[in-house]
C-alpha positions in Angstrom: 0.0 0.0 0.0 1.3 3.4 -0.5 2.3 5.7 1.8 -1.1 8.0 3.1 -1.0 11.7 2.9 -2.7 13.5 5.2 -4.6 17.4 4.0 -6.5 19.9 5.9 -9.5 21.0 4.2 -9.2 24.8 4.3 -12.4 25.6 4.4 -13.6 23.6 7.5 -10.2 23.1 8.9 -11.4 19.4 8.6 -8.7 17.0 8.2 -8.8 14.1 5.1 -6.4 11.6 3.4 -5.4 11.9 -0.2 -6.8 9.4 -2.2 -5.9 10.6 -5.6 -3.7 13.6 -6.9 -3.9 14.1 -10.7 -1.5 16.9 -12.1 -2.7 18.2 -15.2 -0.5 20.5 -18.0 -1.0 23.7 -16.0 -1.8 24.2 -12.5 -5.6 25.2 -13.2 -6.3 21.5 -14.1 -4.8 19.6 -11.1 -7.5 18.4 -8.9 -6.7 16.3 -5.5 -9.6 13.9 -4.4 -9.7 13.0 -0.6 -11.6 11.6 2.1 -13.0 12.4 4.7 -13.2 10.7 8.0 -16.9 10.2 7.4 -15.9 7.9 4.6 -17.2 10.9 2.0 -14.5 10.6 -1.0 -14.8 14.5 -2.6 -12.3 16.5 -5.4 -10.8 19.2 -4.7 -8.6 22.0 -6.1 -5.0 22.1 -4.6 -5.3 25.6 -3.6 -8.0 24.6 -1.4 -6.0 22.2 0.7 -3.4 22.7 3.1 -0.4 19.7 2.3 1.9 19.3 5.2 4.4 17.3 2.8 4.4 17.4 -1.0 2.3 14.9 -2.9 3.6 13.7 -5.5 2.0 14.2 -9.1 0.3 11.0 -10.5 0.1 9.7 -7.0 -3.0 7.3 -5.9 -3.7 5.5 -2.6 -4.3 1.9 -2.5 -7.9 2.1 -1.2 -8.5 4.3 -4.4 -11.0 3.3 -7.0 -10.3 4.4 -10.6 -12.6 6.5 -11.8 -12.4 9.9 -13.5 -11.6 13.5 -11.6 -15.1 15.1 -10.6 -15.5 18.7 -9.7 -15.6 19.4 -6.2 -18.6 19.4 -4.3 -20.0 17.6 -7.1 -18.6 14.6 -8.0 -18.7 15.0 -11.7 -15.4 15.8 -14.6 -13.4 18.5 -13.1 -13.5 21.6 -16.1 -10.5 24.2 -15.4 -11.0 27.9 -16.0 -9.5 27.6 -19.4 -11.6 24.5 -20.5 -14.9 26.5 -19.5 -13.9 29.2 -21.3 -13.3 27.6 -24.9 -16.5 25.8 -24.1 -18.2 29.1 -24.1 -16.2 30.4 -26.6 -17.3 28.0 -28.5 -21.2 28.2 -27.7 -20.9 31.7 -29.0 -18.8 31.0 -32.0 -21.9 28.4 -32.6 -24.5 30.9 -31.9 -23.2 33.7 -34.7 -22.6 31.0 -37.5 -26.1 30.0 -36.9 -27.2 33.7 -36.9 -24.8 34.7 -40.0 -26.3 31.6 -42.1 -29.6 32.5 -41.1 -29.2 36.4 -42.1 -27.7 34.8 -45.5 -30.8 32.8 -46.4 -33.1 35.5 -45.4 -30.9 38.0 -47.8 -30.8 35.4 -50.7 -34.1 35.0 -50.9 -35.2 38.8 -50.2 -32.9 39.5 -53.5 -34.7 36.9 -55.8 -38.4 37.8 -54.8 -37.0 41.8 -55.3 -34.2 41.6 -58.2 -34.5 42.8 -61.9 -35.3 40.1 -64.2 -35.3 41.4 -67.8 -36.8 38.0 -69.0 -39.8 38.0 -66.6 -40.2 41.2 -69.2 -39.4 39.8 -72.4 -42.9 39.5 -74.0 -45.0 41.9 -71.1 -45.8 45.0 -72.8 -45.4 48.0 -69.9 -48.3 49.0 -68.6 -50.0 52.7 -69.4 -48.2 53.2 -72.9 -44.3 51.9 -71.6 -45.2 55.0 -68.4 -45.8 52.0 -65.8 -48.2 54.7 -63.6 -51.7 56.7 -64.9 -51.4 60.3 -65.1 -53.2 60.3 -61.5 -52.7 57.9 -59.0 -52.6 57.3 -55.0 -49.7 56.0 -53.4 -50.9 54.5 -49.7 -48.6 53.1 -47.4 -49.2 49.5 -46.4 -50.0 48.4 -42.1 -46.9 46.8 -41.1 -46.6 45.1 -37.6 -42.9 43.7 -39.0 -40.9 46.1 -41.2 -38.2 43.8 -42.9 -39.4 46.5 -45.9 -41.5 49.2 -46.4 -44.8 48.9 -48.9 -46.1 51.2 -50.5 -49.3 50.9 -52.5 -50.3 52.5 -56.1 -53.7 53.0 -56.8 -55.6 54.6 -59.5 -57.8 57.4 -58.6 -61.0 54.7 -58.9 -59.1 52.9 -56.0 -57.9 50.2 -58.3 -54.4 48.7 -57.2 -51.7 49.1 -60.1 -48.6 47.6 -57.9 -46.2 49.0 -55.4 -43.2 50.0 -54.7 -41.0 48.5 -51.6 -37.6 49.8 -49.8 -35.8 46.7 -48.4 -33.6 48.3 -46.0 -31.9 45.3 -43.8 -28.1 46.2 -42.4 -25.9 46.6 -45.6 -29.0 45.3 -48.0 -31.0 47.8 -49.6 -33.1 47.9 -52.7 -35.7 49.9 -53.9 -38.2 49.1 -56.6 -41.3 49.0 -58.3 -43.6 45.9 -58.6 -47.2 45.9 -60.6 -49.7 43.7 -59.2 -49.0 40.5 -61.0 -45.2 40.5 -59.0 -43.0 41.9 -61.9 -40.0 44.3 -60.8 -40.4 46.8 -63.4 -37.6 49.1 -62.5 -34.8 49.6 -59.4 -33.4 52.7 -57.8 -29.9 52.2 -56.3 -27.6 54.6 -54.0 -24.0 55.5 -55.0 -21.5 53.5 -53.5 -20.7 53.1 -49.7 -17.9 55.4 -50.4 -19.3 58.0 -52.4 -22.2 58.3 -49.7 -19.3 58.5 -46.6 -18.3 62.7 -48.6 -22.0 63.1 -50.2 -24.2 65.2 -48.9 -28.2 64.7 -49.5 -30.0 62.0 -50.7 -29.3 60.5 -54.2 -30.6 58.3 -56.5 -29.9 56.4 -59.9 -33.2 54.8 -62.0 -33.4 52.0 -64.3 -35.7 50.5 -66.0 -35.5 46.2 -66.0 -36.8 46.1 -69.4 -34.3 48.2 -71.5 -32.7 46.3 -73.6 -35.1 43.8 -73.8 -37.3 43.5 -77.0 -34.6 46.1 -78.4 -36.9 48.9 -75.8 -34.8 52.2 -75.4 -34.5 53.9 -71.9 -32.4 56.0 -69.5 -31.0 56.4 -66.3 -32.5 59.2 -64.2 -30.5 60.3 -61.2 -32.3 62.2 -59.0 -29.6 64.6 -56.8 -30.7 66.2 -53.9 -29.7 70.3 -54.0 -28.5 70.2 -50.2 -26.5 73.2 -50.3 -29.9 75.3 -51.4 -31.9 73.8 -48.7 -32.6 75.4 -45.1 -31.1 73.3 -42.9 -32.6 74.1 -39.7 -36.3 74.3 -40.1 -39.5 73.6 -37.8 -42.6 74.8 -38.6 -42.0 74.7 -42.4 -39.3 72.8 -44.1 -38.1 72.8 -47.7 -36.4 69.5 -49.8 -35.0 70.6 -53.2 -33.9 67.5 -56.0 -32.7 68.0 -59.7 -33.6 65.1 -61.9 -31.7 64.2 -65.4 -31.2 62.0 -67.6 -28.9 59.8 -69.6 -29.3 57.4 -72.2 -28.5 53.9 -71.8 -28.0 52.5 -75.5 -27.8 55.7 -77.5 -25.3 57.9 -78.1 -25.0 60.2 -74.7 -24.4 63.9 -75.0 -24.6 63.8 -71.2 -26.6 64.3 -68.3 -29.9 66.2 -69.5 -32.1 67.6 -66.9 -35.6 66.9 -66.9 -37.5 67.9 -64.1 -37.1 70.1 -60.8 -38.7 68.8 -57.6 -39.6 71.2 -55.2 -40.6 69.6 -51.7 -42.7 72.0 -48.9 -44.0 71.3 -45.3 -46.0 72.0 -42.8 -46.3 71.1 -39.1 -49.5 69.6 -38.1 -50.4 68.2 -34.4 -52.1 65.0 -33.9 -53.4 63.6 -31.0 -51.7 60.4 -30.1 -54.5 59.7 -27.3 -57.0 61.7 -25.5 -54.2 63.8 -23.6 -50.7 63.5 -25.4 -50.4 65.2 -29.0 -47.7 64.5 -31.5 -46.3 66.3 -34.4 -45.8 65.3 -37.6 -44.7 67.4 -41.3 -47.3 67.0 -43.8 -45.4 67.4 -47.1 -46.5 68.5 -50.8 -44.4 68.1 -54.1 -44.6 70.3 -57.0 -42.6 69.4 -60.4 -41.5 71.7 -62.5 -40.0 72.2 -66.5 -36.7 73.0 -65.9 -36.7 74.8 -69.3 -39.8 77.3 -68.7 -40.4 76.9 -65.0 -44.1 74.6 -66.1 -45.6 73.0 -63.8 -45.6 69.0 -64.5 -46.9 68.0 -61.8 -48.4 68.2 -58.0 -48.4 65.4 -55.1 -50.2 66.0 -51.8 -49.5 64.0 -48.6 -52.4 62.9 -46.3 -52.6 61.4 -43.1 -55.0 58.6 -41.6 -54.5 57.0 -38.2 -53.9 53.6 -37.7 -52.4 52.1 -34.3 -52.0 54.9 -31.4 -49.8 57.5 -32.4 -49.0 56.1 -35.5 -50.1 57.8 -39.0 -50.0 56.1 -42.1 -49.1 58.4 -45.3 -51.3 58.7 -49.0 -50.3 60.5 -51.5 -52.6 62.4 -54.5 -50.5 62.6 -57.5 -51.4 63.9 -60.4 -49.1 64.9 -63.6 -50.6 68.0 -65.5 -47.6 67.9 -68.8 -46.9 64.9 -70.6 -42.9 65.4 -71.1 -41.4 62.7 -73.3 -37.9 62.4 -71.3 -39.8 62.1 -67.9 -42.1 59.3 -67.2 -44.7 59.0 -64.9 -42.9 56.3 -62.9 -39.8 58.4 -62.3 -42.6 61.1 -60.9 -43.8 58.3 -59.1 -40.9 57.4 -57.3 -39.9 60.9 -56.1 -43.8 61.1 -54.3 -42.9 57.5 -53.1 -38.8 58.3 -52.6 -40.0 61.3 -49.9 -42.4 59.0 -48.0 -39.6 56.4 -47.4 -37.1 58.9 -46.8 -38.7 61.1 -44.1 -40.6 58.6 -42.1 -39.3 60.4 -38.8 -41.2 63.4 -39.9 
């Protein structure tokens, strides 16, 4: 039999022999198992007993059973500090993958139910003469209780649903577009790069149609540029957004951006009541669009409120387009109505 080692439990003061002293490769996974003079056989760490002579590593008493180090107190598999933390390290490393793979299916399909498709176009003639939207149409704001993208309804002034359009806005994906009721994307908007935004100031967008090029149809891209430095920049009562649109050809021969159309956004504060006591204020906004040639007016867009859930108002729009320009369809008119409501929903 081997020689018995005697410990003092440090805790109680209690006094045990050492049954069992396992050294591990660093001094947070040595464990010592004892027992006590009750018979109780318990592990233990060797900072929490007292050794009146060294023990040496590897050692076991004859009386000792084999079986594996247990935590103490609790008779199971003794974990060190370091081996608990990789275990949660690792839990968490779990956890993100799971959420990253998750985010990347949701994204995947969110961009094939909302992407361009010129072939879904190929032999669909575009609706209201190749101008997508009726010279006057309502664009209504859809009730959301989840807002993984904002709807927006079109309407023709009998109430008849055309399509919408939709802003998916989720971390570093975002896509704008237009949909008519049958499901087909009939054109996008996209922001300038992630860099170009960092040193832009204002709001800016670039229009495409999905269908040029298909069937041999002609188009442009529009880029509508909001004039920031010609804006007030403080405002309360009554605010002011300015935007230049142009255009440039897509398969023709450019001569450059040509502008088509100057959009001239106004405001005024209006107060709401949220409840019977507390108010809440909210910018009602109107659009006028003008000929940037003659100063014409081409068209006019009204905002309108109706309530919905407690302090929350949904927006319509009235739009209707007075001048039938040929460079500036009623879709691109459209989207600047549609563009605002998006854009200033903390308004």
């Amino acid at each position: 039999m081997s020689n018995a080692y005697e410990v003092r439990i440090r805790a109680t003061g209690e006094m045990a022999t050492v049954l069992r002293y396992d050294a591990g490769p660093s001094p947070d996974e040595m464990a010592v198992r004892v027992r006590h003079a009750d018979g109780r056989r318990q592990w233990y760490k060797p900072v929490d007993v007292d050794m009146f002579e060294p023990v040496p590593p590897g050692y076991v008493h004859g009386d000792e059973i084999q079986e594996a180090p247990a935590q103490a107190g609790l008779q199971e598999p003794l974990l060190s500090e370091r081996r608990r933390q990789q275990a949660g390290w690792l839990y968490y490393l779990q956890v993100a993958i799971s959420v990253v793979l998750t985010l990347a299916v949701v994204l995947l399909a969110l961009d094939r139910n909302s992407k361009c498709d010129p072939e879904d176009l190929r032999s669909v003639d575009p609706p209201y003469d190749g101008d997508l939207l009726p010279f006057r149409f309502i664009l209504s704001e859809r009730k959301q209780f989840i807002k993984l993208s904002r709807m927006i309804d079109v309407y023709d002034e009998n109430w008849v649903k055309v399509g919408y359009f939709y802003d998916l806005n989720l971390f570093f994906f975002m896509r704008f577009g237009y949909s008519d009721a049958s499901g087909r994307i009939w054109f996008e908007a996209r922001r300038p790069n992630l860099f170009a935004r960092i040193f832009q100031l204002g709001k800016q967008y670039y229009l495409q149609r999905c269908d040029v090029g298909a069937n041999g149809r002609h188009g442009g891209i529009f880029d509508l540029r909001e004039d920031f430095w010609k804006e007030s920049w403080f405002c309360s009562l009554h605010c002011v957004g300015l935007f230049n649109i142009t255009r440039r050809p897509v398969n023709e021969h450019s001569t450059g951006d040509l502008p088509v159309a100057n959009a001239v956004f106004n405001s005024t504060l209006e107060w709401h009541h949220k409840n019977m006591v507390n108010t809440f204020a909210r910018h009602r906004w109107y659009m006028k669009l003008t000929d940037p040639l003659d100063g014409s007016l081409v068209a006019h867009a009204e905002q309108h409120f109706r309530s919905w859930l407690p302090g929350y108002l949904l927006s319509n729009w009235t739009v209707r387009i007075s001048e039938d320009l040929p460079l500036l369809p009623n879709w691109v008119v459209g989207f600047a109505a549609a563009l605002d409501d998006v854009d200033r929903t903390g308004d």
